[in-house]
PDB file of N, CA, C and O in Angstrom:
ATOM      1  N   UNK A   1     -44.205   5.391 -13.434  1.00  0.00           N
ATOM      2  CA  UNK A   1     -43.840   4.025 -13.688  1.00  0.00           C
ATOM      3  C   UNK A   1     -44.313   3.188 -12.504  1.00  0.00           C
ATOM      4  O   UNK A   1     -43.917   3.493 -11.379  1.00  0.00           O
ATOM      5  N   UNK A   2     -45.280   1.971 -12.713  1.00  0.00           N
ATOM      6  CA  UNK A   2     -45.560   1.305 -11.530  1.00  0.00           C
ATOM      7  C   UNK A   2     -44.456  -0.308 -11.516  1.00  0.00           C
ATOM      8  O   UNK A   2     -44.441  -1.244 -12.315  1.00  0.00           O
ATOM      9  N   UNK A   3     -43.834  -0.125 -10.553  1.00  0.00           N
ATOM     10  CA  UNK A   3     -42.809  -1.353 -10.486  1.00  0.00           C
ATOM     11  C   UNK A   3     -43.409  -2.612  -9.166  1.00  0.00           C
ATOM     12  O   UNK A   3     -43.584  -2.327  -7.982  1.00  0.00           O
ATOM     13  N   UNK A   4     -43.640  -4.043  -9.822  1.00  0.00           N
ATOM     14  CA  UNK A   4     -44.149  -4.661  -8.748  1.00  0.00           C
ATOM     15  C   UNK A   4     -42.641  -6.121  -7.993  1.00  0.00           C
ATOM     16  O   UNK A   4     -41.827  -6.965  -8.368  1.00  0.00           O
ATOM     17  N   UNK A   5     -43.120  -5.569  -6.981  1.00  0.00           N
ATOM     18  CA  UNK A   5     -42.249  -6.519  -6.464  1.00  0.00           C
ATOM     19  C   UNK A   5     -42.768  -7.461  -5.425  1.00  0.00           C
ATOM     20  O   UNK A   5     -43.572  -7.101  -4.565  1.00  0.00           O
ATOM     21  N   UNK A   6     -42.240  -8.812  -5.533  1.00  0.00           N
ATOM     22  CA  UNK A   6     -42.815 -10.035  -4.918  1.00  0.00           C
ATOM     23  C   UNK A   6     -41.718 -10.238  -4.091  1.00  0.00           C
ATOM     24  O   UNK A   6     -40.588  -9.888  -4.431  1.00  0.00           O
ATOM     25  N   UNK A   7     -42.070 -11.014  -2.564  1.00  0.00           N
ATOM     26  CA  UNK A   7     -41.093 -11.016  -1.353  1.00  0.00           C
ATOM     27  C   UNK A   7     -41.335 -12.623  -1.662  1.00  0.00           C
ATOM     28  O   UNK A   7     -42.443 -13.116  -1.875  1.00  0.00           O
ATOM     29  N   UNK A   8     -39.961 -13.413  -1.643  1.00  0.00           N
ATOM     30  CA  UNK A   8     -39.535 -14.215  -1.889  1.00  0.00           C
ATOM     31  C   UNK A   8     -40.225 -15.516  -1.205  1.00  0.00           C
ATOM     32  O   UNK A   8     -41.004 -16.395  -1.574  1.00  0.00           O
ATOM     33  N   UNK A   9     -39.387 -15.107   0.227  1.00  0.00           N
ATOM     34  CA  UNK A   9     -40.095 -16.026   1.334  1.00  0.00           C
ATOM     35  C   UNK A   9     -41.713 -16.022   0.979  1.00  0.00           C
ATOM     36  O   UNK A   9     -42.353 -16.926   0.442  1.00  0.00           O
ATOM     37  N   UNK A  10     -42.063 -15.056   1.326  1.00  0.00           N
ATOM     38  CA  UNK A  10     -43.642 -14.949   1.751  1.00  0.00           C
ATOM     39  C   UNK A  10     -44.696 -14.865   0.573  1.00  0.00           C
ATOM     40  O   UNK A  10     -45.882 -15.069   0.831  1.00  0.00           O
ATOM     41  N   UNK A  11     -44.284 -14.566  -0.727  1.00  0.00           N
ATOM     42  CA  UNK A  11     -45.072 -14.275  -1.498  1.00  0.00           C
ATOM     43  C   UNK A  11     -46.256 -13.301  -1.804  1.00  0.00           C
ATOM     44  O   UNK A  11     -47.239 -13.429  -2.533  1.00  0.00           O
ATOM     45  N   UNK A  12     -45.749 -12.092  -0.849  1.00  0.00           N
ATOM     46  CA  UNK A  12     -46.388 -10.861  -0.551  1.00  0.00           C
ATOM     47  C   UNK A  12     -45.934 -10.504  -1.725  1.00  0.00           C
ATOM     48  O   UNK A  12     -44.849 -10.924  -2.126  1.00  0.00           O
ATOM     49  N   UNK A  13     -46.918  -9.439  -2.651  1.00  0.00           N
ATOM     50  CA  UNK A  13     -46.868  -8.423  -3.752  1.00  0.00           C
ATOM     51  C   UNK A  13     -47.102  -7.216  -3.303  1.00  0.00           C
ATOM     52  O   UNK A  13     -48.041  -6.950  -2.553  1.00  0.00           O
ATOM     53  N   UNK A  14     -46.057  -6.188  -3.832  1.00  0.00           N
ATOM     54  CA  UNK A  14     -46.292  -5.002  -3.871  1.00  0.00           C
ATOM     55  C   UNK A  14     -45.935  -4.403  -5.015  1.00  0.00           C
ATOM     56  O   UNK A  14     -45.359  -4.929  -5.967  1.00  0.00           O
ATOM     57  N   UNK A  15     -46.485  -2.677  -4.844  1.00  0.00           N
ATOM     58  CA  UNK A  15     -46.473  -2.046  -5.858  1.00  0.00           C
ATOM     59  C   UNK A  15     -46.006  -0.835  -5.232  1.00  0.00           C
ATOM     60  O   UNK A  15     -46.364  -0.424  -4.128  1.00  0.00           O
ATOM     61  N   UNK A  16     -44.935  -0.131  -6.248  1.00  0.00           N
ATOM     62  CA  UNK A  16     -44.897   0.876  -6.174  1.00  0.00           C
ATOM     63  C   UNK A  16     -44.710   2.063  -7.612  1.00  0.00           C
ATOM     64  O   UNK A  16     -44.441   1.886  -8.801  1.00  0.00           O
ATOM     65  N   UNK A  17     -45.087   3.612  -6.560  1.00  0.00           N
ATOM     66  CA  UNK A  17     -45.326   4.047  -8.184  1.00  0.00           C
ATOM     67  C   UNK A  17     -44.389   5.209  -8.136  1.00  0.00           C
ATOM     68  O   UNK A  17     -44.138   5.576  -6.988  1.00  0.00           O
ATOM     69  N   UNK A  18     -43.643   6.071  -9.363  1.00  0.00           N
ATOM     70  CA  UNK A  18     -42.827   6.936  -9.322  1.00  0.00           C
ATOM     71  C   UNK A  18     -41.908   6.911 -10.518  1.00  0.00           C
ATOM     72  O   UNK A  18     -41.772   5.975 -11.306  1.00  0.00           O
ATOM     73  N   UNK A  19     -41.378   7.926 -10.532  1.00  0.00           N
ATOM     74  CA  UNK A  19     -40.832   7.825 -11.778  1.00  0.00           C
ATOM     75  C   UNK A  19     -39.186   7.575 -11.751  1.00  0.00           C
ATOM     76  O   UNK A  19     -38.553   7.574 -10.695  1.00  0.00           O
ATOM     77  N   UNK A  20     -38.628   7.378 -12.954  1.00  0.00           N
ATOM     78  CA  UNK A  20     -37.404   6.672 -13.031  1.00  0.00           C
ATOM     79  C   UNK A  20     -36.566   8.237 -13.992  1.00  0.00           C
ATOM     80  O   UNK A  20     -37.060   8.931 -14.882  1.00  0.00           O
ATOM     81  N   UNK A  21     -34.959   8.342 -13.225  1.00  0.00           N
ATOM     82  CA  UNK A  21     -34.442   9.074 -13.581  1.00  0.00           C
ATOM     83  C   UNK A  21     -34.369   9.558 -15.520  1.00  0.00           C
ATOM     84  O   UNK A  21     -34.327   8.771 -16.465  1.00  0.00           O
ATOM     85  N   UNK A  22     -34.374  10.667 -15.552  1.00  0.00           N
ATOM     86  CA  UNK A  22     -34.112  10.604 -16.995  1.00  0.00           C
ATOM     87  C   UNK A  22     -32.620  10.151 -17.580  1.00  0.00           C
ATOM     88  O   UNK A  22     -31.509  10.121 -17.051  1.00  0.00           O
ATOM     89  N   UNK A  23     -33.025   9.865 -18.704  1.00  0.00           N
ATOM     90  CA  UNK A  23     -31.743   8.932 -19.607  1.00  0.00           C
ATOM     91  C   UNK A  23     -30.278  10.424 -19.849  1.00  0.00           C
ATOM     92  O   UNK A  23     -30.670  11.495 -20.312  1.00  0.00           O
ATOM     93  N   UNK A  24     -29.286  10.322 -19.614  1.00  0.00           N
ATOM     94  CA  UNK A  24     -28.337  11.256 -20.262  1.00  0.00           C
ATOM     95  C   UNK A  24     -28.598  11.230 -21.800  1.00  0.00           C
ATOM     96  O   UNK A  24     -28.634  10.364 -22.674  1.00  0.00           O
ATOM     97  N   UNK A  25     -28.772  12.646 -21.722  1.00  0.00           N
ATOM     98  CA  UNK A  25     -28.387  13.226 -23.108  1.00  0.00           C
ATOM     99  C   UNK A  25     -27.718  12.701 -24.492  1.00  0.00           C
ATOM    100  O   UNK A  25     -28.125  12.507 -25.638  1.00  0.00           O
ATOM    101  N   UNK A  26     -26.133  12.533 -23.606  1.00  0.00           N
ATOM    102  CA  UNK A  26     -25.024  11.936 -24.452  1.00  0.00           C
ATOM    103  C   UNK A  26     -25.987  10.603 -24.927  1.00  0.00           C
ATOM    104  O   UNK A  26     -26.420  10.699 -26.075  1.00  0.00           O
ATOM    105  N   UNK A  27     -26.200   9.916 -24.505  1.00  0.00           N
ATOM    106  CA  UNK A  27     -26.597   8.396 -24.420  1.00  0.00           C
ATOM    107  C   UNK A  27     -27.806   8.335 -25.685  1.00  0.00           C
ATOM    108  O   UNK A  27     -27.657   7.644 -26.693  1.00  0.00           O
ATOM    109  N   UNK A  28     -28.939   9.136 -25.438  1.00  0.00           N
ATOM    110  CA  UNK A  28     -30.046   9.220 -26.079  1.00  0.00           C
ATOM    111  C   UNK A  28     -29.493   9.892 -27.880  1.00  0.00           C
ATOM    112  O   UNK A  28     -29.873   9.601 -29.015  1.00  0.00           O
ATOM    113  N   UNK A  29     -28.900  10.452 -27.574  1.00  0.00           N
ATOM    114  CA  UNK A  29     -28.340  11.003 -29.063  1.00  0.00           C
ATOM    115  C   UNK A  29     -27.388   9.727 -29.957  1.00  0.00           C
ATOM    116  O   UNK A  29     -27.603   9.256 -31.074  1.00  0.00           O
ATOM    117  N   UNK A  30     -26.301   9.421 -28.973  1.00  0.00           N
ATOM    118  CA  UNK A  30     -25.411   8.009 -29.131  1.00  0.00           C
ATOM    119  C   UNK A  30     -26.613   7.301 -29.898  1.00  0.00           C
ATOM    120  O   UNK A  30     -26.490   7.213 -31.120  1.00  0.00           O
ATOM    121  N   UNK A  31     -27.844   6.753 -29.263  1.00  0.00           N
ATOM    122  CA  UNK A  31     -28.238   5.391 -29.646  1.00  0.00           C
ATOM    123  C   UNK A  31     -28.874   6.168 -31.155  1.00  0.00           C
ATOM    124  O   UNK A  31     -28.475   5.810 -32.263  1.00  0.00           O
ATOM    125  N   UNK A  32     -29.833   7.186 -30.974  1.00  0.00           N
ATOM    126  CA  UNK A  32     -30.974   7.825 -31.975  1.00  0.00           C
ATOM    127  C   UNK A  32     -29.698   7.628 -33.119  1.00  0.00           C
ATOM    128  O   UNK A  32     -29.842   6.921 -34.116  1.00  0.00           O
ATOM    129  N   UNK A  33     -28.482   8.341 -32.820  1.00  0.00           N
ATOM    130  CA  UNK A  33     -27.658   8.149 -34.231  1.00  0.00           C
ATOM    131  C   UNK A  33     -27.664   6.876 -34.815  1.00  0.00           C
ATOM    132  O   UNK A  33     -27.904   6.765 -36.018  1.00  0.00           O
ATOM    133  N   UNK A  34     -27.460   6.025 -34.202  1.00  0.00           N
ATOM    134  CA  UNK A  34     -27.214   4.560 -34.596  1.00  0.00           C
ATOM    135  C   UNK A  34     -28.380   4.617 -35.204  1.00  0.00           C
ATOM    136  O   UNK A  34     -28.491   4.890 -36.399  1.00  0.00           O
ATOM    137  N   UNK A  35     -29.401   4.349 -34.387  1.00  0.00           N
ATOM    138  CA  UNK A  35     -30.716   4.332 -35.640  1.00  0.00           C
ATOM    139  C   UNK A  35     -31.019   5.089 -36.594  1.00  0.00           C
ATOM    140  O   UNK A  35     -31.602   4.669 -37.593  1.00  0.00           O
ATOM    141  N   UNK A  36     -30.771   5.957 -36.476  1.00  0.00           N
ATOM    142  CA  UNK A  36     -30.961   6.984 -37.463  1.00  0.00           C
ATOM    143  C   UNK A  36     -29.882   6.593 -39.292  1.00  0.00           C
ATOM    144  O   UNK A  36     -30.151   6.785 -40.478  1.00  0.00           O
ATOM    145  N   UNK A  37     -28.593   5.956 -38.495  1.00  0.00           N
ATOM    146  CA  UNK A  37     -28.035   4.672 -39.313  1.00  0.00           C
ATOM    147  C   UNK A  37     -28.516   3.777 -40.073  1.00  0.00           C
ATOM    148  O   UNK A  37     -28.469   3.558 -41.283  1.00  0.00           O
ATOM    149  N   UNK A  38     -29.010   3.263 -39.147  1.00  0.00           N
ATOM    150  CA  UNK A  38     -29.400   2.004 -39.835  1.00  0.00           C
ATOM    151  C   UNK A  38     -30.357   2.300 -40.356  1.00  0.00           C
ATOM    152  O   UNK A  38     -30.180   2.089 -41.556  1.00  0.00           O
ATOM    153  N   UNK A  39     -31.395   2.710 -40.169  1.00  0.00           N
ATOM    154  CA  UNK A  39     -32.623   3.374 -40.928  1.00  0.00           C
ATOM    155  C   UNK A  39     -32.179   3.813 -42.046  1.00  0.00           C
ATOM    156  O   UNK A  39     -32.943   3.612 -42.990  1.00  0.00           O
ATOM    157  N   UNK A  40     -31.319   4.286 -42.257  1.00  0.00           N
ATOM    158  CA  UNK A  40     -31.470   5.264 -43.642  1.00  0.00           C
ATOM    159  C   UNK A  40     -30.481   3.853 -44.594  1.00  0.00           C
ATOM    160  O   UNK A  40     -30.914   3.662 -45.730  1.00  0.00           O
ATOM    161  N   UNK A  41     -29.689   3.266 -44.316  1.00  0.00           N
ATOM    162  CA  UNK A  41     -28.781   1.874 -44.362  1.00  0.00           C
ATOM    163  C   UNK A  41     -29.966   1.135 -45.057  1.00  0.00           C
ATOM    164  O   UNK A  41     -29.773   1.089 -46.272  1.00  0.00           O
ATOM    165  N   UNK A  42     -31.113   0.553 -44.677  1.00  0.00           N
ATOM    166  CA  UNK A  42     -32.006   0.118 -44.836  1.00  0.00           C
ATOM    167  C   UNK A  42     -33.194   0.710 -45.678  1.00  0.00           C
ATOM    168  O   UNK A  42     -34.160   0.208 -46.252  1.00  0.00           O
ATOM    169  N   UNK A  43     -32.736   1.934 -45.518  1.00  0.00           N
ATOM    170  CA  UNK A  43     -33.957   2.654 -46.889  1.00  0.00           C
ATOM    171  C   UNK A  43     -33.032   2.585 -48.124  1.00  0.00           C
ATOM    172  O   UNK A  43     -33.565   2.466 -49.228  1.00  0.00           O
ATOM    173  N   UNK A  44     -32.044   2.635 -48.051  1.00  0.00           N
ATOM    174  CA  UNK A  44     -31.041   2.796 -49.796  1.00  0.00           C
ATOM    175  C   UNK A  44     -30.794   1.413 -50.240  1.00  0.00           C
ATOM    176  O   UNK A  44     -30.466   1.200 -51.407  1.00  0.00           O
ATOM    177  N   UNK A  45     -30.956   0.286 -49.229  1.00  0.00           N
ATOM    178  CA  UNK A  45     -31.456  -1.349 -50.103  1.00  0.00           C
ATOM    179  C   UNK A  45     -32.693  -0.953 -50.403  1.00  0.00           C
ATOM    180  O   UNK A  45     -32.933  -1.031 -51.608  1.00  0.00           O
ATOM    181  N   UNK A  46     -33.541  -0.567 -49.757  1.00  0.00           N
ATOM    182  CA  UNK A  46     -34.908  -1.261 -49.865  1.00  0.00           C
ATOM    183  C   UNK A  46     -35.270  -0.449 -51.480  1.00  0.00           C
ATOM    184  O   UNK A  46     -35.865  -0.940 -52.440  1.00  0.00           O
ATOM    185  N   UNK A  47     -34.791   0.657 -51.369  1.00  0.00           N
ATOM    186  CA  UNK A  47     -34.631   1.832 -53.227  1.00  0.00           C
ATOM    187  C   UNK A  47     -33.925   0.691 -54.060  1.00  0.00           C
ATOM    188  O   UNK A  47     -34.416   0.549 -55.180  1.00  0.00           O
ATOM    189  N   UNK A  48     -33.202   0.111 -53.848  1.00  0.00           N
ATOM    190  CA  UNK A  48     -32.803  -0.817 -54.916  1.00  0.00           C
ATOM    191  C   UNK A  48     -33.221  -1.610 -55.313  1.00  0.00           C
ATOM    192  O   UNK A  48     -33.143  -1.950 -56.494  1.00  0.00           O
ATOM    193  N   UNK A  49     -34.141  -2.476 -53.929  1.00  0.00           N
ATOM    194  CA  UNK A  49     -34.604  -3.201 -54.331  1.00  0.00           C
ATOM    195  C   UNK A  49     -36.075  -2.690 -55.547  1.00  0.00           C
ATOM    196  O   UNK A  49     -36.373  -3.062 -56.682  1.00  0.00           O
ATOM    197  N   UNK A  50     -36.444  -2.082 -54.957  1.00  0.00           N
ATOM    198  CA  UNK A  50     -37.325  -1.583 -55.656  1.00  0.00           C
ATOM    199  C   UNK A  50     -37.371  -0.842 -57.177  1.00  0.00           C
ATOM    200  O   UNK A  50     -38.379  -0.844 -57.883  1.00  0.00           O
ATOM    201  N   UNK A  51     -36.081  -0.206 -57.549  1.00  0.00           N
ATOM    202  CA  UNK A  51     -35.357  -0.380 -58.935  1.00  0.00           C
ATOM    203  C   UNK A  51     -35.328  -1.285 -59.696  1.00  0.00           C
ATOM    204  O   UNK A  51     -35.976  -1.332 -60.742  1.00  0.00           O
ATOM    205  N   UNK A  52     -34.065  -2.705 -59.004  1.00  0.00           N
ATOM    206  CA  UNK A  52     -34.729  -3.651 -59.543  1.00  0.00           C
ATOM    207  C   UNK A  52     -35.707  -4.392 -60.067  1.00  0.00           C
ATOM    208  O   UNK A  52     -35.599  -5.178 -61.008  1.00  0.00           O
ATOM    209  N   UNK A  53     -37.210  -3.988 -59.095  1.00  0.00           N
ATOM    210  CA  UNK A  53     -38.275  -4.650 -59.609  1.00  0.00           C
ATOM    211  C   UNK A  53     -39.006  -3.807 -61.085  1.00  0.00           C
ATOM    212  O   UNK A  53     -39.850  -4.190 -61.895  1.00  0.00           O
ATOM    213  N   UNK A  54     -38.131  -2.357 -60.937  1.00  0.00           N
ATOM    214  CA  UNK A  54     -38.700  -1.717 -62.043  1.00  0.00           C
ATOM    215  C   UNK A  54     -38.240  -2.049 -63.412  1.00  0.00           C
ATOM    216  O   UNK A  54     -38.859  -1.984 -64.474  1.00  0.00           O
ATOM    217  N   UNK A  55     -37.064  -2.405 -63.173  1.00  0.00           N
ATOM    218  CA  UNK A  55     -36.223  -2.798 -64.215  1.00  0.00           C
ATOM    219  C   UNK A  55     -36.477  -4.098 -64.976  1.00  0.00           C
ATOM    220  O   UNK A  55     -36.043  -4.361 -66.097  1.00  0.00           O
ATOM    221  N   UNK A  56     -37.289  -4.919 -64.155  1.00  0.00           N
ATOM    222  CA  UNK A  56     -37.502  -6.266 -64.306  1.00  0.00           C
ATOM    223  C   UNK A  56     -38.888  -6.050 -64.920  1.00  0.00           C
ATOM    224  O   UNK A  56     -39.135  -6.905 -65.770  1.00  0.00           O
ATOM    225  N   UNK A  57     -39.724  -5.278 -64.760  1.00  0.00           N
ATOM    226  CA  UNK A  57     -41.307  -5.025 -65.026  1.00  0.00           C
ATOM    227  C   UNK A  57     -40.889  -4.505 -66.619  1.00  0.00           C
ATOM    228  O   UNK A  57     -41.139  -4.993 -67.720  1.00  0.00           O
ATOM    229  N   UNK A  58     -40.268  -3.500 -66.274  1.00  0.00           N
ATOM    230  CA  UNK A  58     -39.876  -2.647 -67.763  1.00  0.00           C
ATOM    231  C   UNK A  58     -39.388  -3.285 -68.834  1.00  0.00           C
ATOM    232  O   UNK A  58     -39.434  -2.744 -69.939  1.00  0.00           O
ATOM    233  N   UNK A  59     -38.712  -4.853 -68.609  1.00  0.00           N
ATOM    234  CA  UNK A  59     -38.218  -5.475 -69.426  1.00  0.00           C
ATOM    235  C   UNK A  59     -39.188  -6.317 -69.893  1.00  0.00           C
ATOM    236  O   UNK A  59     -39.107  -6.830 -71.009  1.00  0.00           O
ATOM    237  N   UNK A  60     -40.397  -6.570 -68.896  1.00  0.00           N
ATOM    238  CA  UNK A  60     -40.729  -7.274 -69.527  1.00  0.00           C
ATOM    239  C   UNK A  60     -42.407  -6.783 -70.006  1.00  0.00           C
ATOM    240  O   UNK A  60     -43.500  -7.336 -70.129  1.00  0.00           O
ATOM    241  N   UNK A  61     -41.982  -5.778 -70.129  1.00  0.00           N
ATOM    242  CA  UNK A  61     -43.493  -4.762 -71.101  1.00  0.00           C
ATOM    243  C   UNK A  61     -42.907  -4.767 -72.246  1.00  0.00           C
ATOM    244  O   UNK A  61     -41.714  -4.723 -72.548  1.00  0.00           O
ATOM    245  N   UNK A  62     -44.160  -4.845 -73.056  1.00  0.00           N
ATOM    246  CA  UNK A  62     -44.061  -5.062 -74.494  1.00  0.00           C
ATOM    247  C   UNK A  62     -43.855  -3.862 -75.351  1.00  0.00           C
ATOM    248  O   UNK A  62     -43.764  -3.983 -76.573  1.00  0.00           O
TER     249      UNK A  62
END
């Protein structure tokens, strides 16, 4: 990860490079569930919606 930092007074830039601790476990699972939520929350409208449009096509074939 390169992180840049600017000195206030002086307007000197720097850079530095290294990496950033890994995320806890608990935490990364916590959020993935949530999405993993809403994702699927959002696929069983989007099937309906898409029913609907079948239903609406089908009605109106001859």
């Amino acid at each position: 990860m390169v992180t840049r930092k600017v000195q206030p007074k002086t307007g000197v830039v720097s850079y530095s490079f290294g990496a950033t601790p890994p995320l806890p476990l608990n935490t990364i699972v916590q959020l993935m569930s949530e999405q993993c939520r809403l994702c699927r929350k959002t696929f069983e409208e989007f099937k309906k919606l898409i029913e609907e449009h079948q239903a609406v096509i089908a009605a109106a074939s001859p």
